[in-house]
C-alpha positions as a printed Julia matrix, in Angstrom:
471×3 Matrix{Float64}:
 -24.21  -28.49   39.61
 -21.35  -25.96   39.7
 -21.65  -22.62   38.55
 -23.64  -19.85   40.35
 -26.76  -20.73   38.69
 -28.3   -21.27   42.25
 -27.03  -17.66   43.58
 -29.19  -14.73   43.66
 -30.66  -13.76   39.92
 -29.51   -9.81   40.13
 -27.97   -8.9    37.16
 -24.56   -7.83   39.18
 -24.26  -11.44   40.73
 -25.0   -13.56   37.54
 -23.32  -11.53   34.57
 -20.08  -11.92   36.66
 -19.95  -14.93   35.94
 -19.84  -14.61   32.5
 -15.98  -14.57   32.41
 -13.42  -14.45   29.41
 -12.6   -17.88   29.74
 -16.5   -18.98   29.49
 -16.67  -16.23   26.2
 -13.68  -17.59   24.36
 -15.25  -21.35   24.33
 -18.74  -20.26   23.71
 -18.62  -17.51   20.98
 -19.65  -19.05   17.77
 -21.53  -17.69   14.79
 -24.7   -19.31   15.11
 -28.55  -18.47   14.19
 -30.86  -16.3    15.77
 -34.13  -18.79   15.62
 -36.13  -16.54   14.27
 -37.32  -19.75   12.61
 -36.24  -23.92   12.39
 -35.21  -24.73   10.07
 -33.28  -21.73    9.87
 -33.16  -19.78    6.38
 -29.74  -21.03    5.04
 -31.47  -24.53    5.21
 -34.55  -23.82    2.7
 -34.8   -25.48   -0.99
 -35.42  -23.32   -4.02
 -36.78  -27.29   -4.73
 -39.65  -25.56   -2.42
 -41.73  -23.36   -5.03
 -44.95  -21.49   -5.35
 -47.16  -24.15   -5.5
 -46.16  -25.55   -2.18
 -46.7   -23.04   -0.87
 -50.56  -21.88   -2.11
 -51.09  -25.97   -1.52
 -50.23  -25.39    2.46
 -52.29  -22.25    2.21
 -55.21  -23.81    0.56
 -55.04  -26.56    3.23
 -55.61  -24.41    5.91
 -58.02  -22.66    4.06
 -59.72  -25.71    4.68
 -59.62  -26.91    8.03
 -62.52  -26.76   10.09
 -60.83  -24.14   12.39
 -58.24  -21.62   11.11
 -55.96  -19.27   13.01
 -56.27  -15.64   12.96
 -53.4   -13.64   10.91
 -50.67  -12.08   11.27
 -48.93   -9.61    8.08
 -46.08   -8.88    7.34
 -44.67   -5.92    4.73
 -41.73   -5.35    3.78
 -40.63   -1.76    2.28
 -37.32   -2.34    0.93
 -36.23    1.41    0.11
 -33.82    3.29    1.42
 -32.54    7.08    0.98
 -29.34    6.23    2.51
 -26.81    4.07    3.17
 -25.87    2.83    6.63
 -22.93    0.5     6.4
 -24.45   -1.32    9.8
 -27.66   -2.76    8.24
 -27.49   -6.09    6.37
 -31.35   -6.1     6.03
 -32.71   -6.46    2.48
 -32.61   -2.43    1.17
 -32.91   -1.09   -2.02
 -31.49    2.44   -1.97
 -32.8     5.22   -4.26
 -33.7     8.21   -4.22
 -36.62    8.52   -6.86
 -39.78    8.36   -4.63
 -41.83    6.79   -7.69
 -40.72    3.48   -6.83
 -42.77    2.78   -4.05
 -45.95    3.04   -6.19
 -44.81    0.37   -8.75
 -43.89   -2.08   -5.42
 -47.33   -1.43   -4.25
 -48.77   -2.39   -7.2
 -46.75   -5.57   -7.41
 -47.99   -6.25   -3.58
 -51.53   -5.93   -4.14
 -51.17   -8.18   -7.29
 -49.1   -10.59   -4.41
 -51.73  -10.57   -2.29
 -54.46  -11.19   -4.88
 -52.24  -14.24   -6.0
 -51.88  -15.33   -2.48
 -55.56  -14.9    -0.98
 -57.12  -16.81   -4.57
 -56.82  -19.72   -2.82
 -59.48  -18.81    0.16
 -62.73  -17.99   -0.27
 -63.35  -15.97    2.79
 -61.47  -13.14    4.89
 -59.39  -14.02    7.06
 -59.17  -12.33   10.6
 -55.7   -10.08   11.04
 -54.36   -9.72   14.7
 -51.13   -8.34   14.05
 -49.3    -6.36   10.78
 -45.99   -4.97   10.85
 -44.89   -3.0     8.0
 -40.49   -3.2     8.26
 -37.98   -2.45    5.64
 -36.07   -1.17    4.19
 -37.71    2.86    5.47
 -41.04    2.35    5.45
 -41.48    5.99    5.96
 -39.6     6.72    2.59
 -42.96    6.29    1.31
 -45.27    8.89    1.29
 -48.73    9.55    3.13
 -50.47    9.03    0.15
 -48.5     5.4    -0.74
 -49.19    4.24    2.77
 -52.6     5.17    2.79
 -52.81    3.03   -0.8
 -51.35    0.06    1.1
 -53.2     0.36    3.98
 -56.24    0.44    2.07
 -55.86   -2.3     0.07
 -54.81   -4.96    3.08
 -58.11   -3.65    5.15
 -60.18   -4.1     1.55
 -58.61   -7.71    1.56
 -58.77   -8.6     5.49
 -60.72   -7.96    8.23
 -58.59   -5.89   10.66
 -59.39   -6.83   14.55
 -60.24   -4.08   16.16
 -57.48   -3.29   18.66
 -55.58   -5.57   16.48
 -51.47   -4.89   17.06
 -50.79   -2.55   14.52
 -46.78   -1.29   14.03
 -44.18   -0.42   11.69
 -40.44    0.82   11.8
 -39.27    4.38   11.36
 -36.05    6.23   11.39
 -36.27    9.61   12.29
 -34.29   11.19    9.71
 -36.99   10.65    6.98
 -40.07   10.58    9.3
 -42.56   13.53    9.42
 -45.54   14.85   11.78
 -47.85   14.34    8.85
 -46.64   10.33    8.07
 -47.56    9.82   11.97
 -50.72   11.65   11.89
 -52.1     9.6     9.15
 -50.47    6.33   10.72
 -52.44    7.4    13.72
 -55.64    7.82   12.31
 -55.05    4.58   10.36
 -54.93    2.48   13.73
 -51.29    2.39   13.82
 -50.47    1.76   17.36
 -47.06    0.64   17.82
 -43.79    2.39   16.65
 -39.94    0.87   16.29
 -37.72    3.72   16.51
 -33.85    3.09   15.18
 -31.13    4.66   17.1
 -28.34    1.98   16.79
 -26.05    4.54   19.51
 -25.92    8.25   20.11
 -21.9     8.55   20.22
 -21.18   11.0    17.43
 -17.8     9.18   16.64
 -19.98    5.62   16.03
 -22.82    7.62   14.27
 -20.27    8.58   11.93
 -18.43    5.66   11.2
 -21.49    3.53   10.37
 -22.9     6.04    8.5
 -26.08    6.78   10.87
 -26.17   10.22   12.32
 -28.91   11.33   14.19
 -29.46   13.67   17.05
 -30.84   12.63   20.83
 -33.23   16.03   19.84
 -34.55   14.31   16.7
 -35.23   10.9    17.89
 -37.16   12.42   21.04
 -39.41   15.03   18.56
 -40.78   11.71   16.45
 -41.11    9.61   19.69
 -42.96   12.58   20.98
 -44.95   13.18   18.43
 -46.01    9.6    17.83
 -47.13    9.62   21.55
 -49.41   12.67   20.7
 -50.81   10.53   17.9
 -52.31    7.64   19.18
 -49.33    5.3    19.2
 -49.76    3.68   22.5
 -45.89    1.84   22.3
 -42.93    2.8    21.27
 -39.81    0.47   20.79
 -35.81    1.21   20.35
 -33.52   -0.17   18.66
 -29.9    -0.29   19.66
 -26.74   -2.45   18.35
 -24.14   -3.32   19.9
 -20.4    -4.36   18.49
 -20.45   -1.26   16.5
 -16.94    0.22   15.79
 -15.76    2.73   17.77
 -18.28    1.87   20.47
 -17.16    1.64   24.53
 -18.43    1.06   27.79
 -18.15    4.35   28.92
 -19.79    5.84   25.64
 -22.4     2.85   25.4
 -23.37    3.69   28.8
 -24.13    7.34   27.85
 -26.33    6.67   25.37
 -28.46    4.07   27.39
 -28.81    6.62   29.91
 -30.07    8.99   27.07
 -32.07    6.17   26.05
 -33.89    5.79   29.13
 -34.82    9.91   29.13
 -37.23    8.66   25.84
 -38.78    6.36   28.29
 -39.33    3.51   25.38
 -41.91    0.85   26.36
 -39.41   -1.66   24.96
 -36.09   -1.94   23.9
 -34.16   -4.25   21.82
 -30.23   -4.43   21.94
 -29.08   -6.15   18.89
 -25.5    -7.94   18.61
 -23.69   -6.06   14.85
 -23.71   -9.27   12.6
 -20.58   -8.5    11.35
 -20.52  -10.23    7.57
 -18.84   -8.47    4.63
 -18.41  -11.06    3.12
 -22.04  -11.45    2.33
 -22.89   -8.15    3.13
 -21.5    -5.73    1.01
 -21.76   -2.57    2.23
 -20.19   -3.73    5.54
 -17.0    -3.29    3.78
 -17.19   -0.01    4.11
 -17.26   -0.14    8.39
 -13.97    0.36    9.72
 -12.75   -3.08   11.22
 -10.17   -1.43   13.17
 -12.34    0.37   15.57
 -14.66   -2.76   16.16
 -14.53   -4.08   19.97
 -13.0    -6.88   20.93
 -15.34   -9.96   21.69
 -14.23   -8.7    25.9
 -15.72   -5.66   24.85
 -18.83   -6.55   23.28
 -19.56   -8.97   26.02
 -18.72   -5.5    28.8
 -21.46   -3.54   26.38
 -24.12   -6.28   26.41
 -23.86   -6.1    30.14
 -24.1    -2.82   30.67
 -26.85   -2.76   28.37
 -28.78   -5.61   30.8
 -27.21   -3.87   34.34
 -28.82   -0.28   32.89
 -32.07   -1.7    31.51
 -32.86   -4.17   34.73
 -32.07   -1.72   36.74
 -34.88    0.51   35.26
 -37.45   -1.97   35.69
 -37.62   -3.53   32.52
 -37.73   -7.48   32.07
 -35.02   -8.81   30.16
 -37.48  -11.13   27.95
 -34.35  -12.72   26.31
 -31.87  -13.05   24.25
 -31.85   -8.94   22.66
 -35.33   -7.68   23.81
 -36.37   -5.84   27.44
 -39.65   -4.67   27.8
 -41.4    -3.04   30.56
 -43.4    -5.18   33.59
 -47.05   -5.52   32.1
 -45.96   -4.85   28.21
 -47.85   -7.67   25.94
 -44.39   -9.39   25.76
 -43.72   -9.95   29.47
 -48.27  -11.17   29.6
 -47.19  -13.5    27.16
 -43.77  -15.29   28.39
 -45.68  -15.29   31.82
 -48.62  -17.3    30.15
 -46.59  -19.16   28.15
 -48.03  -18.34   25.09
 -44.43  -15.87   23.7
 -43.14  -16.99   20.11
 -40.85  -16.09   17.45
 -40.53  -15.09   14.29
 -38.71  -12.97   11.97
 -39.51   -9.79   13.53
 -38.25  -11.01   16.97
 -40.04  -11.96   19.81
 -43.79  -11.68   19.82
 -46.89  -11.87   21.88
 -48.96  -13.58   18.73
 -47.38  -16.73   18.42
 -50.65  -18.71   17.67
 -50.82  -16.72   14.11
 -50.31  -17.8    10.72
 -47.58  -15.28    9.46
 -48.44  -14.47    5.9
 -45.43  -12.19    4.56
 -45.69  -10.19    1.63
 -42.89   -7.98   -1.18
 -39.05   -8.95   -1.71
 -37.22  -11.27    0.6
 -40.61  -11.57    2.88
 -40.78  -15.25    4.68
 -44.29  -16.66    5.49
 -44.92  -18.93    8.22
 -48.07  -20.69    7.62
 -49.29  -24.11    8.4
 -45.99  -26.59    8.29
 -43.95  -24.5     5.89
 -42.09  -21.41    5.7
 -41.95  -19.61    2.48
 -39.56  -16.72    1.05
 -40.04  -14.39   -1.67
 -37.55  -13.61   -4.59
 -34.79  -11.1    -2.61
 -34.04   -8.45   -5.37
 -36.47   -6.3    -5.61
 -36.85   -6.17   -9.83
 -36.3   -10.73   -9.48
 -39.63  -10.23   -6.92
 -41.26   -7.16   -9.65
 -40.86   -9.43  -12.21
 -42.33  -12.99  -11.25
 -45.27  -11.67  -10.28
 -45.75   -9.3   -13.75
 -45.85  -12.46  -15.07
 -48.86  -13.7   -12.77
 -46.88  -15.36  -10.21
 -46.24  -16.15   -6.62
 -42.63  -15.11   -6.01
 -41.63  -17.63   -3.98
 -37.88  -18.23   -4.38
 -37.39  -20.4    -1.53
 -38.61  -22.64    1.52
 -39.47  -25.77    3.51
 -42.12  -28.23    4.46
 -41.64  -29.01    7.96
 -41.44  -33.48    8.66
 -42.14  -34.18   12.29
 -39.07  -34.06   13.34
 -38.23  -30.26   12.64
 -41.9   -29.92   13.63
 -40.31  -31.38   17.75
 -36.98  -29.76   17.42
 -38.61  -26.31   16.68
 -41.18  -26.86   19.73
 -38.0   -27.85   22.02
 -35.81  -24.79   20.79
 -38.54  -22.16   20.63
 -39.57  -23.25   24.08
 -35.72  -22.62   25.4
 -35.91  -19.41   23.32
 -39.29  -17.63   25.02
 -39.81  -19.28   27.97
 -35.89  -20.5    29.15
 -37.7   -23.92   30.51
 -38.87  -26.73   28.66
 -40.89  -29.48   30.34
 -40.17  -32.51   29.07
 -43.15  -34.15   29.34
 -45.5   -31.7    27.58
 -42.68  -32.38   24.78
 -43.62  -36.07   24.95
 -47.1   -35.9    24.81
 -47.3   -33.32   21.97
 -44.38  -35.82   19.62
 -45.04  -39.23   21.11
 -41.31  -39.43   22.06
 -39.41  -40.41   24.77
 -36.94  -36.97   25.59
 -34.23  -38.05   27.35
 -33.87  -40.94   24.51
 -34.58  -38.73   21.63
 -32.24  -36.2    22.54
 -29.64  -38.13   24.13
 -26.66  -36.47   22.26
 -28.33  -33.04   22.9
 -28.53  -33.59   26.25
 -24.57  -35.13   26.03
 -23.76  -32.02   24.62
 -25.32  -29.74   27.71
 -22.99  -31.65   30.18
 -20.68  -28.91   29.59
 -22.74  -25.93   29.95
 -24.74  -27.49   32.75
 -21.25  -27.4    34.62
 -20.33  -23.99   33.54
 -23.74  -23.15   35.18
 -25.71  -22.19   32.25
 -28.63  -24.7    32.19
 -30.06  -27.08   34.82
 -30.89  -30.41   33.58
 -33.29  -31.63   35.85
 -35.19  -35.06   35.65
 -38.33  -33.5    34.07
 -37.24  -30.3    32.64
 -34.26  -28.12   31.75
 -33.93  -24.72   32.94
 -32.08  -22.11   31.51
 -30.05  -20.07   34.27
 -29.55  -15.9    34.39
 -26.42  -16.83   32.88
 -27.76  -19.07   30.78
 -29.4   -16.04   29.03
 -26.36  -14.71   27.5
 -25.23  -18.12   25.75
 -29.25  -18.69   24.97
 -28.51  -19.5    21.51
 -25.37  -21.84   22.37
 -28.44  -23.87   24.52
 -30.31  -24.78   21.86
 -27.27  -25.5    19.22
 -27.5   -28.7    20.54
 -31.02  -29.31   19.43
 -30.73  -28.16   15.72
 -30.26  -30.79   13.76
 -29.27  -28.83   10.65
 -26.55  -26.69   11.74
 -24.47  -30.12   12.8
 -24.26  -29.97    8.39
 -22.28  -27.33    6.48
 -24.84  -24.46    5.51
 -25.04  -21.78    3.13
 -24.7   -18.2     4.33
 -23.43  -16.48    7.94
 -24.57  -16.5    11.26
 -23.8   -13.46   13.44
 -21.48  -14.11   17.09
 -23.72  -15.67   19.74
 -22.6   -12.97   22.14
């Protein structure tokens, strides 16, 4: 095999190999696998009753899985022209109380199906803000999920926050609550980049919440960077990863801007003149990995780092790391049961997403309803294909044998094209095909979602909706 793939793994030997030449061939919008099928492939033909039939079949099996929940606080105060997550912005902080009492009435519809409580070890409340809501709203939701669930004790506990609309008191109740883990948006420090997307915030700001959350209780605390942002360069990027480090953040994630006005709106608005080149975005990612490596964090994959004996490192060491749509996480043996506008469940063999506008999502369940606008039932064959592409996504091996035994296929024959198709990158020293497994080199890390293109069946058909830049 060609390629430096065999060379010594230091960031400075392998991410020089990650040349122009190698960036123009391999830089294609394509999705994140934060599921498979991926969301552009689910059926509004999928509806609520599908969906409380999966649930009410695991409801039944002699052993069920523990939980993991999933809220999602759409509102907003203000506009950043970056985000393409599912927002709502407003500024009348009434509107949280009529979503919570839509959620409740979601959950109520959801859990009718089981008879007993199910055991939570993970919630994550994202948005949207979820601190645009106040203490009293949070402690409302809070206490009607642990009147509904049975909370583990030491159970992972976490929700997003940005620091412009997040106060001492918010933490000090999340604290008290059991809140242990905090995501902390910074996107980049550079005044000039804050300003074009829309996002300023001071270094001194973002330090006083971390800070304070630490004095709280919260045992972990996250950041969140993008790169590809206009305006943004090495030299700047570099600044603000060394400020970055100062917080001394448990674990970082370095998103790549999914640039998409076209479906995204607001993204109009950011200046497509100052955006870097895809040279530049590639020099930024690697700075990102050179800076973050070098601190002693584990680059985990893909967008994420997280420091040597985090819960994310325990798990890709025991093999036990998945995905979903939050990212990477150590709790891959949960159900994911998702609830409020745009939400997607993952539970049993079918993923499930709610209406996206907020009002569409108020509305069907006024009425009584699951708001379920979308989804899929999984056949066996996305069932393998997820297992093979989720493996190459956590764990950057896949043995080919534990495939076969889990699908009652033979690999190398079932995934003959697939395996045609890594020729390429195995020679551009990306991926080592061995005889009973395929490794995914250092390198192979930056083109991690190019890998696994091979094994998606669905994105070979046209799609609707945009995938980001794989680098």
């Amino acid at each position: 095999m060609s390629g430096g793939a065999e060379k010594s793994s230091s960031p400075e030997d392998w991410m020089a190999e990650a040349s122009l030449e190698l960036l123009a061939r391999y830089d294609v919008a394509g999705p994140r696998y934060t599921s498979y099928p991926t969301a552009p492939c689910f059926s509004a033909d999928f509806t609520a009753a599908d969906y409380l039939d999966e649930l009410k079949r695991i409801g039944q099996a002699a052993s069920c899985p523990p939980l993991s929940l999933y809220f999602h606080l759409p509102f907003c105060g203000s506009v950043c022209f970056f985000c393409a997550c599912n927002v709502a912005f407003t500024t009348d902080h009434r509107r949280p109380d009529r979503y919570l009492d839509r959620m409740i009435r979601e959950m109520d519809a959801v859990l009718s199906v089981w008879t007993a409580r199910r055991l939570v070890k993970q919630m994550h409340w994202g948005g949207g803000t979820p601190t645009f809501f106040s203490p009293d709203q949070m402690s409302r939701l809070y206490e009607a999920v642990a009147e509904r669930f049975s909370i583990q004790i030491g159970a992972e506990v976490a929700l997003e926050v940005d620091p412009r609309q997040t106060s001492r008191e918010q933490l000090r109740l999340l604290g008290r609550l059991g809140f242990n883990r905090i995501s902390v948006g910074i996107q980049d420090f550079d005044p000039r980049v804050q300003a074009a997307v829309r996002r300023v915030q001071s270094e001194d700001l973002t330090r006083k919440i971390i800070d304070e959350a630490r004095a709280e209780g919260f045992k972990s605390v996250s950041v969140d960077l993008i790169y590809g942002l206009p305006f943004q360069e090495e030299a700047s990027f570099a600044r603000t990863l060394d400020r970055v480090l100062t917080l001394s953040p448990d674990r970082v994630a370095v998103f790549n801007f999914a640039y998409l006005p076209g479906s995204v709106r607001r993204q109009k608005a950011v200046p497509r003149e100052g955006l870097p080149s895809p040279s530049e975005k590639l020099r930024l990612l690697q700075r990102a990995i050179r800076t973050f490596a070098g601190a002693g964090f584990r680059y985990i994959g893909m967008d994420h780092f997280a420091r040597p004996g985090d819960e994310l490192c325990v798990a890709q060491d025991r093999g036990t790391l998945g995905r979903n749509f939050q990212g990477y996480t150590s709790h891959a043996g949960c159900e994911l049961l998702a609830f409020g506008a745009s939400s997607i469940s993952q539970a049993g063999g079918v993923y499930a997403q709610n209406q996206r506008d907020v009002r569409d999502y108020e509305r069907v369940v006024d009425a009584g309803g699951v708001p379920t606008m979308r989804g899929i039932r999984l056949s066996a064959e996305d069932e393998l294909r997820r297992d093979v592409i989720m493996r190459l996504m956590c764990h950057l091996c896949l043995e080919k044998k534990a495939v076969e035994q889990r699908h009652g296929i033979c690999f190398d024959t079932h995934f003959a094209d697939a395996l045609d198709a890594l020729a390429p990158m195995e020679r551009d020293g990306m991926v080592r095909c061995r005889r009973d497994r395929l490794e995914v080199t250092p390198l192979g890390r930056l083109f991690i979602r190019n890998l696994c293109l091979p094994f998606d069946a669905y994105f070979r058909r046209p799609a609707k909706g945009g995938f980001s830049r794989t680098v």
